[in-house]
N, C-alpha and C positions, 0 to 999 in steps of 0.2 A: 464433572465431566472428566473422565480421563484421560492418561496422554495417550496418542495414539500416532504410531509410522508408519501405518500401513502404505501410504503414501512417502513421494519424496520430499515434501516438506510439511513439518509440525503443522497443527491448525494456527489460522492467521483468522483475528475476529477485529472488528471495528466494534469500539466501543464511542461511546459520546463524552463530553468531555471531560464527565465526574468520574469515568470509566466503569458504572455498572449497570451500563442501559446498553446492550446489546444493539447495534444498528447492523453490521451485516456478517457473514459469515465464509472466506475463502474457502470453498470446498474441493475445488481440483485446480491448487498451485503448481506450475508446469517448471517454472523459473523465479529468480529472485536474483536482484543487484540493488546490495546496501543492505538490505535487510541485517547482518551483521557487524558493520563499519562500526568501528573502533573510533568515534568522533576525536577530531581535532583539537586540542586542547588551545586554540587559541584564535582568535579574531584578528584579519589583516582589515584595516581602515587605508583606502585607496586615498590619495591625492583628487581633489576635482581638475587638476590638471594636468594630470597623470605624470606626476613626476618622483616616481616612487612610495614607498607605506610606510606605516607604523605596524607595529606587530605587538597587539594587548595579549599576554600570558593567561592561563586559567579559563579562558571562556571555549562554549563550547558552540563550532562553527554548525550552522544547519548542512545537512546532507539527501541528497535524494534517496529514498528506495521503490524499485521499479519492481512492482509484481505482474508474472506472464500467468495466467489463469484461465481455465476453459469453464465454458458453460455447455449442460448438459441439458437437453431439452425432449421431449414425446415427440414434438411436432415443431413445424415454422412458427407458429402461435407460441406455443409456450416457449419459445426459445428468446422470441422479440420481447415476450413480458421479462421475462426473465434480465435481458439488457436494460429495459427500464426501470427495473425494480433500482437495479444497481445504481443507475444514472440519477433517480430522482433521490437514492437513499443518501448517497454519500455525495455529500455537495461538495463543490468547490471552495475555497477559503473559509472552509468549517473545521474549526480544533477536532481534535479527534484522538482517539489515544488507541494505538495499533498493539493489542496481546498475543503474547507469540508462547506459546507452551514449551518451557524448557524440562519439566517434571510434570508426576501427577498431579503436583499441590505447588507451583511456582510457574511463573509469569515471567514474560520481559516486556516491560508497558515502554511503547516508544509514542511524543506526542509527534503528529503527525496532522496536516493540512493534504486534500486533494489540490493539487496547483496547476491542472491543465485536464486539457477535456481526455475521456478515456479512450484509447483507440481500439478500433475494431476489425483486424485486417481479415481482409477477405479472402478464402481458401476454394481453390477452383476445385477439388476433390470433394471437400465437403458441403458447399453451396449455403450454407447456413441452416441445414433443414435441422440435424438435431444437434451439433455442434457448431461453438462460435466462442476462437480464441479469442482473451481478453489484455491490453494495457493497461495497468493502469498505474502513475508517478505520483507518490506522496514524498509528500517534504518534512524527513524528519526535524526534529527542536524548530520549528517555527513559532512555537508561540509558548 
């Protein structure tokens, strides 16, 4: 497959967690926060009675990445399968490994967990008949 911008962001594909089993595919990314983030190189260990930390060097802290994404539908019908495809594909606290197209022939494999349900906000102009913006929060380095 090749790289392609026609869009304003790179293809973003879920992979499973050997990363070559294809599970879903971002087709119209609107937004993105974290997708980039330069991880932390270091783990802060809290106190359990909060009286300040330790700070271990070398490790790398997990970070969120929030993708805003529309789905594109014929109908009310295909529009609702379509949210469910999503919902039942990529589960919750399931490894997963996020490919983001930097070339025609290179990758940036981020492992990646869904950690909360995916949101659906509701647009009075579009009423959900053939568009229906999407949330959705994966947590990069969790597993």
């Amino acid at each position: 497959r090749g790289y392609n911008m026609a869009g304003p962001f790179p293809p973003l594909r879920i992979y499973a967690r050997i990363g070559s089993t294809l599970v879903y595919e971002f087709e119209s990314v609107i937004d993105e926060s974290g997708l980039f983030t330069d991880p932390v190189f270091l783990v802060e260990h809290t106190s359990l009675r909060g009286q300040g930390s330790i700070i271990s060097e070398g490790g790398l802290a997990p970070y969120d990445i929030i993708l805003s994404f529309v789905l594109i539908g014929d109908d009310y019908e295909d529009l609702t399968n379509q949210i469910d495809t999503i919902v039942d594909t990529i589960d919750e606290f399931t490894p997963y490994i996020l490919k983001v197209d930097k070339t025609n022939s290179s990758t940036e494999d981020v492992r990646v967990k869904r950690i909360q349900a995916i949101q659906w906000p509701y647009d009075f102009k579009q009423k959900r008949v053939k568009l229906q913006k999407g949330i959705i929060t994966l947590r990069a380095l969790s597993w």
